[in-house]
C-alpha positions in Angstrom: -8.4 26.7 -56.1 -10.2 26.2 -53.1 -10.1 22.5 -52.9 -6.0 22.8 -53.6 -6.2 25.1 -50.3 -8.3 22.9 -48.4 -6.3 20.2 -49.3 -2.9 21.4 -48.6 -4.6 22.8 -45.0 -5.4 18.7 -44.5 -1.8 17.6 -45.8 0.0 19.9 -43.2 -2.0 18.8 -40.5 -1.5 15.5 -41.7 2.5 15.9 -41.4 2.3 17.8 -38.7 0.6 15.2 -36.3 3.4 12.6 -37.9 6.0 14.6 -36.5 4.4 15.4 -33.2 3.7 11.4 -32.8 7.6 11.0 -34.2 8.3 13.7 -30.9 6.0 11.3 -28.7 8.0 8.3 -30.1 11.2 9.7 -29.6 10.5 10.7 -26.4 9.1 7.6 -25.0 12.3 5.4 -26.5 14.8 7.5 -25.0 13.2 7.5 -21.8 12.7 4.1 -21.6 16.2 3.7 -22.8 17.3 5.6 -20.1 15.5 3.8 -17.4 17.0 0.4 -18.9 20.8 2.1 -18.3 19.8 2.7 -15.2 18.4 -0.3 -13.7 21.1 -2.2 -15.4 24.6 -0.3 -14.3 25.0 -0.9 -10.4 28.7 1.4 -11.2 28.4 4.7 -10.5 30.7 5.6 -14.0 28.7 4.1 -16.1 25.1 5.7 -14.6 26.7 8.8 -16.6 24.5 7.5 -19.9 21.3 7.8 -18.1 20.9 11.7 -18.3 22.4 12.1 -21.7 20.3 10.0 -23.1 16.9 11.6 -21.4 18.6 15.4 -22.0 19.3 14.3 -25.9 15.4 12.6 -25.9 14.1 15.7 -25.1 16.5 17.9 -27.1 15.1 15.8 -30.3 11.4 16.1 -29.2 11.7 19.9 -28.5 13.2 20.6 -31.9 10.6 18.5 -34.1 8.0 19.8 -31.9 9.3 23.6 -32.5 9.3 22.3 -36.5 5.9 20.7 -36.5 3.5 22.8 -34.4 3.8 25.4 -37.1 2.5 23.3 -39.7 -0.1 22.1 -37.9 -1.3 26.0 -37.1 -1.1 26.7 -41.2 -3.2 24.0 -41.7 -6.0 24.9 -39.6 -5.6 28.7 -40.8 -5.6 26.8 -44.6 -9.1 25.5 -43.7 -10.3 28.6 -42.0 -9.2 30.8 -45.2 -7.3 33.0 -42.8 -4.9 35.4 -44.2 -2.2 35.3 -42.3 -2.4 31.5 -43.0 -1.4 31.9 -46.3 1.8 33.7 -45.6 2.6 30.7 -42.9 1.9 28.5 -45.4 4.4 29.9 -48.7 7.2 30.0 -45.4 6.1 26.3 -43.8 5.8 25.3 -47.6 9.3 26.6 -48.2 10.9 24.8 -45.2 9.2 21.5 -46.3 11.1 21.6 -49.8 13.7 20.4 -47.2 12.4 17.6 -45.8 12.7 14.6 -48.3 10.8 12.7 -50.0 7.1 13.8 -48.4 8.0 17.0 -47.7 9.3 17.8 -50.7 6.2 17.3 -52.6 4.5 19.0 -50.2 6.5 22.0 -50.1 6.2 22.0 -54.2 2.5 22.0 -54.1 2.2 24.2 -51.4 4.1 26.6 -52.9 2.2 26.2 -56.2 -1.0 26.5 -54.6 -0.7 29.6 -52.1 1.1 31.6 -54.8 -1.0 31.4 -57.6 -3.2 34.2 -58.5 -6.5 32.5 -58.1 -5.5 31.6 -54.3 -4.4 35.3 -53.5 -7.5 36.6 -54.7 -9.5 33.7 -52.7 -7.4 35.0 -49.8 -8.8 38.9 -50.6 -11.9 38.0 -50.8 -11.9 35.7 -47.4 -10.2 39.0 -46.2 -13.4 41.2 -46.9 -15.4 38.8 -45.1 
């Protein structure tokens, strides 16, 4: 069971860093969206667009930030063989079940994985340590 832990610890960080990048990405196009609006609009009703779209850029890069960074800690806790990481990991696992199609699969396995009897003993024994 140890390689399915080490694994799943490289799988989350490997989502994770997608959806900090997909933040990064988000970020960057709404800001430069917004600078477009407003080198292009000389009338002072339409300059309106410019901070809506920067406050909802950084509205969506906040939230999949919020969503990601947690995954990215379970990971690194999966590799470590930290306890608490395995508790992170059934909830981050569980959240994942949400996010179709890779986190779905990713959720499943993590959830098959971290509650199996074989990886809760690996966990009590890392504990001891």
């Amino acid at each position: 069971m140890l390689t399915h832990v080490k694994t799943l610890g490289i799988l989350n960080i490997v989502l994770s860093a997608l959806g900090i990048l997909a933040a990064v990405l988000v970020l960057a196009i709404f800001g430069g969206v917004a600078g477009i609006v407003g080198m292009a609009c000389q009338d002072e009703g339409k300059l309106i667009a410019m901070p809506i779209l920067g406050i909802i850029g950084c509205l969506i890069f906040v939230l999949v930030m919020l969503v990601s960074i947690p995954g990215l800690i379970a990971g690194v806790g999966l590799l470590k063989l930290r306890p608490w990481a395995r508790i992170l990991g059934v909830v981050i696992s569980a959240l994942n079940i949400l996010n179709f199609p890779f986190g779905t699969a990713l959720g499943v396995y993590g959830l098959w994985v971290l509650l199996s009897n074989e990886t809760i003993a690996l966990f009590e024994g890392a504990r001891g340590r």
